[in-house]
C-alpha positions as CSV (number, residue, x, y, z in Angstrom):
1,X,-34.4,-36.6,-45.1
2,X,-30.6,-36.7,-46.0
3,X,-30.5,-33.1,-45.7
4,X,-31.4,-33.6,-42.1
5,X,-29.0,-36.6,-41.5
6,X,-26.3,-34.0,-42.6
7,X,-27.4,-31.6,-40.7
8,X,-27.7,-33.7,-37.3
9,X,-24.6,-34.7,-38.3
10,X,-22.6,-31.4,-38.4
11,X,-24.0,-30.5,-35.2
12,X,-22.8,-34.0,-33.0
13,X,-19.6,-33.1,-35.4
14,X,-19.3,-30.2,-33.8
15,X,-19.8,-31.3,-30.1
16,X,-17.6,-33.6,-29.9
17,X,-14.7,-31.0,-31.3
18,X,-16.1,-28.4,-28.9
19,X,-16.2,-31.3,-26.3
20,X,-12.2,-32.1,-27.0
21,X,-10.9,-28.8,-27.0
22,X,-12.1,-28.0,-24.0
23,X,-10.9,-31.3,-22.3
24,X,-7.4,-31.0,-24.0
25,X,-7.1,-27.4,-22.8
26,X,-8.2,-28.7,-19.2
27,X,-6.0,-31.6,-19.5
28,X,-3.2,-28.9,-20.7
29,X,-3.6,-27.2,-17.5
30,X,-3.8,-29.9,-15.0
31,X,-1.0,-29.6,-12.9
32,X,-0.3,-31.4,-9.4
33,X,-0.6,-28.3,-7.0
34,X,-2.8,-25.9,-9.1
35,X,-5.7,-24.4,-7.7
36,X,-8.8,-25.9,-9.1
37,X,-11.2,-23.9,-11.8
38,X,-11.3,-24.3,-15.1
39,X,-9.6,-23.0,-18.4
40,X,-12.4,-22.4,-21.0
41,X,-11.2,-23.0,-24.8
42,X,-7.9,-23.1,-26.0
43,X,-6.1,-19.9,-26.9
44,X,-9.0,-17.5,-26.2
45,X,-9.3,-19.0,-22.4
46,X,-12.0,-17.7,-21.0
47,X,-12.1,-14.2,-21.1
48,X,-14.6,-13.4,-23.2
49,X,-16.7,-14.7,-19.8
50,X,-14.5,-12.2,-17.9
51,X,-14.8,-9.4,-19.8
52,X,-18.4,-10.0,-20.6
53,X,-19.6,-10.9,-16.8
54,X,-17.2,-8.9,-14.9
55,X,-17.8,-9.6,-11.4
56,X,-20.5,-11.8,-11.9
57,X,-17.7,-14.2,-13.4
58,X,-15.5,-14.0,-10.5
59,X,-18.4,-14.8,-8.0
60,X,-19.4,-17.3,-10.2
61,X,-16.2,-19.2,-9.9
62,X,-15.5,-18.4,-6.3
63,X,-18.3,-19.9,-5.5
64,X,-17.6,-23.3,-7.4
65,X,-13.9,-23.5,-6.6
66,X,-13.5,-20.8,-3.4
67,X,-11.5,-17.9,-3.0
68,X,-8.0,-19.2,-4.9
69,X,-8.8,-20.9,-8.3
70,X,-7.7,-21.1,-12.0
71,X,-8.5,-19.5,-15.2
72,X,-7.5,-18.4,-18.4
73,X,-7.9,-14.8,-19.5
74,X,-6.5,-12.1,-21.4
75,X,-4.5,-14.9,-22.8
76,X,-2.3,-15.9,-20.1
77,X,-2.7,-19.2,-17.5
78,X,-3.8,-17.1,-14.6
79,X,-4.5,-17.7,-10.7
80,X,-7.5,-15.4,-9.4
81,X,-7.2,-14.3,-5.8
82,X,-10.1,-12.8,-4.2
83,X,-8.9,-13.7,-0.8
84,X,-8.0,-10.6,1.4
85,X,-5.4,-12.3,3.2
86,X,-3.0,-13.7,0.0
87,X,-4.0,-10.4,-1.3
88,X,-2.6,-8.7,1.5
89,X,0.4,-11.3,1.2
90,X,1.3,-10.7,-2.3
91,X,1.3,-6.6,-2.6
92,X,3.5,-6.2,0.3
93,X,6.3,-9.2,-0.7
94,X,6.3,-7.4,-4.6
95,X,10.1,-8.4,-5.8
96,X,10.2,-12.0,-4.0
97,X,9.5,-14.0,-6.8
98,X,6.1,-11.6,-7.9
99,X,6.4,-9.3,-10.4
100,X,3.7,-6.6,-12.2
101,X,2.3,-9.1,-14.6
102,X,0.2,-6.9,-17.8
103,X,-0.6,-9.1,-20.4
104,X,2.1,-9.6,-23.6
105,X,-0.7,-7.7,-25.7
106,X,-0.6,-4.5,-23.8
107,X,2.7,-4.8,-23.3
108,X,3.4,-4.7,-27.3
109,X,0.6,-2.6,-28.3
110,X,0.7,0.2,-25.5
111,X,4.7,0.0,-24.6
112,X,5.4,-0.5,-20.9
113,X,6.3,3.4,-20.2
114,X,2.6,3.9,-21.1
115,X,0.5,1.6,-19.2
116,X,0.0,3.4,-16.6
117,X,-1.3,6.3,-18.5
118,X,-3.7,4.3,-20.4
119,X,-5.2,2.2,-17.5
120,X,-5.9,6.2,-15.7
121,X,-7.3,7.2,-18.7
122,X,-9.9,4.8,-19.5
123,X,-11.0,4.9,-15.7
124,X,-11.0,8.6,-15.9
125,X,-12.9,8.4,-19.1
126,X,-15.7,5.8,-17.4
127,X,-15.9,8.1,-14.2
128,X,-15.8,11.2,-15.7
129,X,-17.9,10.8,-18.9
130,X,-15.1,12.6,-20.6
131,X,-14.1,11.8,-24.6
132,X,-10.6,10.3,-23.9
133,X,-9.5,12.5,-27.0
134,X,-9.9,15.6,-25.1
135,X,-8.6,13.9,-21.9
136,X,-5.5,12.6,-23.4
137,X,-4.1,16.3,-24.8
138,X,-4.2,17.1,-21.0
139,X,-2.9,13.8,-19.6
140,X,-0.2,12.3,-21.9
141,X,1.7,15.4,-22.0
142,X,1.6,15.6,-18.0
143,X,2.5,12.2,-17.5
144,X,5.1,12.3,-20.2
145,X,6.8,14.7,-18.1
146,X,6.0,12.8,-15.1
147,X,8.3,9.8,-16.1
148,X,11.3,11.8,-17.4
149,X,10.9,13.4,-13.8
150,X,11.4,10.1,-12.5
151,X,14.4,8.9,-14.4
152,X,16.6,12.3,-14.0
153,X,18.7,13.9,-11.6
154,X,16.9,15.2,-8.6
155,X,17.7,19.0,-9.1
156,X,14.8,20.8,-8.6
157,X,15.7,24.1,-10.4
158,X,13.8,25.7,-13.6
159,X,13.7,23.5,-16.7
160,X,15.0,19.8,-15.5
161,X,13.1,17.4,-16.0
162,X,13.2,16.7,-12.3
163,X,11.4,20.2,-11.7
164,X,9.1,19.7,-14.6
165,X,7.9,16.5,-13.6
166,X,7.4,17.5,-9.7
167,X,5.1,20.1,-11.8
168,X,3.4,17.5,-13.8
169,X,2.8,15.1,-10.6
170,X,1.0,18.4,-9.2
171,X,-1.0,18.6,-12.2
172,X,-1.9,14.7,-12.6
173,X,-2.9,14.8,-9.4
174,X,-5.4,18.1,-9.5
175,X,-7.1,15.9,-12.7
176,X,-7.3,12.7,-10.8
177,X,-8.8,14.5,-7.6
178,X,-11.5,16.0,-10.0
179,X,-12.8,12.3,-10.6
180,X,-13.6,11.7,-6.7
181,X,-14.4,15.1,-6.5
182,X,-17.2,14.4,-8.7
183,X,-18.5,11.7,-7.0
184,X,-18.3,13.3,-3.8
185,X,-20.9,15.8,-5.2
186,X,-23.1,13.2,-6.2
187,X,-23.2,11.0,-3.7
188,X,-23.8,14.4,-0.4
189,X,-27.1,15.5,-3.4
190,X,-27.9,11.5,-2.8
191,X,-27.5,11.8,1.1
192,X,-29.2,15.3,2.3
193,X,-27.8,14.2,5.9
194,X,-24.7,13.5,4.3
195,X,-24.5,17.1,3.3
196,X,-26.0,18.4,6.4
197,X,-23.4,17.0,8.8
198,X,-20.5,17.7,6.2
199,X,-21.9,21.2,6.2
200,X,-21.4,22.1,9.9
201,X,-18.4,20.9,10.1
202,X,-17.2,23.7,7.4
203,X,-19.3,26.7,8.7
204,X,-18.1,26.0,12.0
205,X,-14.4,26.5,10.7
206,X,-15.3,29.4,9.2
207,X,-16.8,30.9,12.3
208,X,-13.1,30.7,13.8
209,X,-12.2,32.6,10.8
210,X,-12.2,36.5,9.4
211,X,-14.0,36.2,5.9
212,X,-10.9,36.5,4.1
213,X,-8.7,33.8,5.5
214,X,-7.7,30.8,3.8
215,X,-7.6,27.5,5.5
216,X,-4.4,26.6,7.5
217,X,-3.3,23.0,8.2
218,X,-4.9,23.0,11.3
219,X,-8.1,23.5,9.4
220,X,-7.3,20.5,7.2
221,X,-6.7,18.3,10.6
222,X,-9.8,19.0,11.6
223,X,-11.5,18.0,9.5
224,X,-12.8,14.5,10.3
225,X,-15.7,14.0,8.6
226,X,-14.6,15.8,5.3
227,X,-12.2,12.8,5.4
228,X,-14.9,10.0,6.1
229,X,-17.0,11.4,2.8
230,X,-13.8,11.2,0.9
231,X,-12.8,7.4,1.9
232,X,-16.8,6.2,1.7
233,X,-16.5,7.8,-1.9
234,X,-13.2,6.2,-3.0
235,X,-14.8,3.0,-1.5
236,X,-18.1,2.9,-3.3
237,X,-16.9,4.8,-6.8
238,X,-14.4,1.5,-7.1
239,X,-12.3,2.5,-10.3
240,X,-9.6,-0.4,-10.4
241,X,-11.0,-4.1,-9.7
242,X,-7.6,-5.5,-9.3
243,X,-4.1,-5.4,-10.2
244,X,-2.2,-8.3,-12.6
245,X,0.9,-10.0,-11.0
246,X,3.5,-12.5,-12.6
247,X,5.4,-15.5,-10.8
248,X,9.1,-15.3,-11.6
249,X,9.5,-18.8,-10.0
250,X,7.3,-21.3,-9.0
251,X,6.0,-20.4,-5.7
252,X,3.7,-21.9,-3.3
253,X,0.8,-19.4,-2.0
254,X,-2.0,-20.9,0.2
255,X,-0.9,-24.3,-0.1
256,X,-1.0,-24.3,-4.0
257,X,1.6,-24.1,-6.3
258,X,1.9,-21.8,-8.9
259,X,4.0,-22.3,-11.4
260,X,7.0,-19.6,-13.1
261,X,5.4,-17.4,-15.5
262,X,1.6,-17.7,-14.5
263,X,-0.5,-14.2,-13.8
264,X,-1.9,-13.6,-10.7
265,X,-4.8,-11.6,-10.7
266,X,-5.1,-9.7,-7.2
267,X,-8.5,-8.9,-7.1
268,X,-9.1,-6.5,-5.1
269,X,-12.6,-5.2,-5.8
270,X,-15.0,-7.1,-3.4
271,X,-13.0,-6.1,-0.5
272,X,-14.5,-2.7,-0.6
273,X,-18.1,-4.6,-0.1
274,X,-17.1,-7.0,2.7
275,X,-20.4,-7.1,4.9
276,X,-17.1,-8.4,7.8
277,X,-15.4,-4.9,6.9
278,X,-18.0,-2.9,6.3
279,X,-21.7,-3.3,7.8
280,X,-24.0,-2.7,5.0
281,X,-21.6,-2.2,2.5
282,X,-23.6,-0.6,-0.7
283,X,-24.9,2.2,1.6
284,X,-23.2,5.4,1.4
285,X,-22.4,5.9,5.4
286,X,-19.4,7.9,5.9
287,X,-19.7,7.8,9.6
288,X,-17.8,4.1,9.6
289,X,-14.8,6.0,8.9
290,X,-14.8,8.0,12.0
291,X,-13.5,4.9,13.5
292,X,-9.7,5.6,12.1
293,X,-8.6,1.9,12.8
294,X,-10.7,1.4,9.7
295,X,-8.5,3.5,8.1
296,X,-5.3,0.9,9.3
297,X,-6.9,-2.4,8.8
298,X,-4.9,-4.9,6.6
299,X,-7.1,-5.3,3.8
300,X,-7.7,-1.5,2.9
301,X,-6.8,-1.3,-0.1
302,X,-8.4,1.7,-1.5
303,X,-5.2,3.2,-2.2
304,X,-3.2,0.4,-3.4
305,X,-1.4,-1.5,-1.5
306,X,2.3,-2.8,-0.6
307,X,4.9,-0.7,-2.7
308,X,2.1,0.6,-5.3
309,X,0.3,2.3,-2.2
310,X,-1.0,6.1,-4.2
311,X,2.1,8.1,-3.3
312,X,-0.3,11.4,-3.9
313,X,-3.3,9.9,-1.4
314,X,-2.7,13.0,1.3
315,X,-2.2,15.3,-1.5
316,X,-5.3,14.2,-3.0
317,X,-7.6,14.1,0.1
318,X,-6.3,17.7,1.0
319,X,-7.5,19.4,-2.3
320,X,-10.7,17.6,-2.5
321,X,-11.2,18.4,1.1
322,X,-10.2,22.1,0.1
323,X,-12.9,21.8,-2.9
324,X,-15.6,20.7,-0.5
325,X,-14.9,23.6,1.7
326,X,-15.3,26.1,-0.1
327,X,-18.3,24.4,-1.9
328,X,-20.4,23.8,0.5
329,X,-19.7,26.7,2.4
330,X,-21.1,29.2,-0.3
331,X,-23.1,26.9,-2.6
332,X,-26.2,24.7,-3.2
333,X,-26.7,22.4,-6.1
334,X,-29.2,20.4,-7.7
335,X,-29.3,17.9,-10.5
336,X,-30.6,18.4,-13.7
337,X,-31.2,16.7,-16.8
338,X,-32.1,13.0,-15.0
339,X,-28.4,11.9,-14.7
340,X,-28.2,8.2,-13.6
341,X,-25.4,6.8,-11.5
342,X,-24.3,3.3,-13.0
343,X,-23.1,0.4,-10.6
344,X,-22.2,-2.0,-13.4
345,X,-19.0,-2.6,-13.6
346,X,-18.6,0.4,-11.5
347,X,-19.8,3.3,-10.2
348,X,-20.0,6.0,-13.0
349,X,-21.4,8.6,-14.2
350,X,-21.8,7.6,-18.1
351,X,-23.0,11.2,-19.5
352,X,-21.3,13.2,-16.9
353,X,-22.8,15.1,-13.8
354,X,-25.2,17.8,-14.4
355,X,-25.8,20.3,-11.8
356,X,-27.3,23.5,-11.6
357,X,-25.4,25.8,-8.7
358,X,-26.9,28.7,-6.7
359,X,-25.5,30.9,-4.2
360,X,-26.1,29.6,-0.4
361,X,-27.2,32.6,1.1
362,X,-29.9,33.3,-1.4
């Protein structure tokens, strides 16, 4: 019986602590202006939620506190945003009081030159299936080369770094466009219309052409619904949810004000599935991009946005529609081995693609 009175005890013990904490680390927070939302435990926030849920999490909370609310998580006070508007708002005003905002962790542990390299290569690693071992001795180098690029003179002659790293963009690129390329190939086996129409559109170019030609850029503009497929991939295969910012000031946004040195998290993620934007949004229907104002609406953000828009997004979209061409024009494929497509936490192919290629004509 006094075993039991002990043990009854711990546990109330340990509620009421549990209770505390998380009402000090609210009471911490509770500033006049703040969004509302909640904190989670002291220190640790609530990220494991975050990181755990994913965006279950940030529905979650939207849907108790709206589009704008507080949280803690990767261990800094943080304001979620998943409101296309403020979104909008805060990548195109980057400088006026809103900075790129990475935790203090990454910061220390991966070194600020190499954060951008890292967040590429874990996406790459999710999309692609590949061992980031292998990936990084064909990355880092290239993107090592790619920031000395950017901090040297801009002579572009043999051995500068300014030469070498217009050579390394060109080669960071070609490995990023594999990723959608991939997808691409997954999603027109998925969608055998898809393919079909995609199809046409390259035989008839290559009707206008002797065998031996290569495409021209008048080929390239033609090619409408090559583009479409491209944009309804990059749409669907999201690879970055969102981008951290920090408040060098205390600002007001929306009506609520942040305070100096808060993260905002510019979530960007369920834009791409707005049923407003995009009529049944988790079907694959490239033909919504036919209509190119879709392309210039202010929430597409597929890209980036603001002054982090992809400065190699025409580059990209011109080899992967190159890829296609040629693909589709001489080959068939099938998949083999079962692959599955994941949609949790984002489109991927976990074990890579399989396919097994045969000649067109056959």
């Amino acid at each position: 019986m006094a075993v039991l009175v002990v043990i009854i005890g711990v546990v109330l013990g340990l509620c009421l602590v549990s209770t505390a904490l998380l009402r000090w680390n609210e009471m911490k927070y509770r500033k006049k202006g703040l969004p509302p939302g909640t904190m989670g435990w002291p220190l640790f926030g609530e990220t494991t939620d975050f990181l755990k849920q994913g965006p279950s999490f940030m529905k979650n909370q939207r849907t108790r506190y709206g589009s704008v609310f507080k949280s803690h998580i990767l261990g800094c006070p943080t304001i979620v945003s998943m409101d296309p508007e403020l979104n909008r708002y805060i990548l195109m005003n980057e400088g006026k009081g809103i900075l790129p905002g990475y935790p203090q962790s990454m910061l220390e542990i991966l070194g600020k030159s190499n954060i951008a390299a890292m967040a590429l290569l874990s996406s790459l690693k999710q999309i692609c299936g590949v061992e980031s071992s292998s990936l990084s001795d064909q990355f880092m180098p290239e993107f090592s080369k790619l920031v000395l690029g950017t901090l040297s003179l801009p002579i572009n002659i043999p051995n500068t770094n300014y030469h070498r790293g217009l050579q390394a963009r060109k080669n960071v690129v070609r490995m990023l466009v594999s990723t959608t390329s991939m997808m691409a190939v997954k999603y027109l086996h998925d969608h055998p219309r898809v393919l079909e129409e995609l199809r046409k559109e390259h035989l008839g170019i290559r009707e206008r052409k002797m065998a031996e030609d290569p495409l021209d850029w008048n080929d390239y503009k033609s090619m409408k619904f090559t583009r479409a497929v491209i944009f309804e991939t990059s749409r669907l295969a999201t690879i970055v949810n969102g981008v951290l910012r920090k408040t060098t000031k205390e600002m007001e946004l929306n009506g609520f004000v942040i305070p100096e040195g808060w993260r905002i998290y510019v979530y960007t993620r369920e834009i791409n599935y707005d049923p407003c934007l995009y009529p049944d949004p988790y079907t694959f229907n490239p033909w919504r991009w036919l209509d190119r104002s879709l392309e210039t609406q202010n929430y597409f953000f597929i890209f980036g946005g603001g002054t982090r828009q992809c400065p190699g997004k025409e580059l990209g979209i011109a080899e992967i529609s190159t890829f296609l061409h040629y693909f589709v024009t001489k080959y068939r494929w099938e998949e083999v081995g079962g692959d599955k497509l994941m949609k949790f936490p984002r489109v991927e192919a976990p074990n890579g693609l399989h396919i097994r290629v045969s000649d067109l004509c056959a």
